[in-house]
C-alpha positions, 0 to 999 in steps of 0.5 A, a space after each residue: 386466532 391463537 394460531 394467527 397470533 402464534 404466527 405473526 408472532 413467530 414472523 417477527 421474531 425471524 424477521 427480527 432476528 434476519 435483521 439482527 443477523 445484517 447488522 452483525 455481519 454487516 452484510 446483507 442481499 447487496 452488500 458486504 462489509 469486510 473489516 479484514 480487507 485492508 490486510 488481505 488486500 496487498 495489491 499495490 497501487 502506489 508504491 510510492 504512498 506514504 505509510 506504503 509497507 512495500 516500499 523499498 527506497 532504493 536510496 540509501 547513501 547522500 547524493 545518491 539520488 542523483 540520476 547517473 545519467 544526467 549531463 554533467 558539465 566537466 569541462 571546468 573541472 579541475 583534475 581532483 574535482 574530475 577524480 572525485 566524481 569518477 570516484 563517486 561513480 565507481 561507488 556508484 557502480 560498486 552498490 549497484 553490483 552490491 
């Protein structure tokens, strides 16, 4: 009887300590829980995500989002107006290269 105690005893205290173990770790046969994994995972899904620490805007001057391949309707421009916009294209062009 002593050595039956002695044993339940004994199975107890490891099953004890086995759960002790899943909890700590957080992981057990099925599953693992990574409190890490939101620093080593630097796969991008979104680069676009607010809070995105990969994202790099490629826009940095005012206007410059504007698509340089949009139609723009020049016809009634007077001749300052068409210098100011070959002008911004030319800085356009210029940052492109830069």
């Amino acid at each position: 009887m002593g050595f039956k105690n002695q044993l339940s005893l004994e199975e107890q205290s490891a099953i004890g300590d086995d759960t002790y173990a899943e909890v700590a770790t957080r992981s057990n046969f099925y599953f693992s829980i990574d409190d890490n994994k939101k620093d080593k995972n630097i796969r991008v899904y979104d680069f676009d995500a607010p809070g995105n620490k990969f994202r790099h805007p490629n826009v940095i001057l005012p206007h410059e989002h504007c698509d340089i391949q949009h139609y723009v309707d020049t016809k009634d421009l007077s001749e300052d107006k068409l210098f100011e916009i070959y002008a911004y294209y030319s800085l356009m062009v210029d940052m492109h290269i830069a």
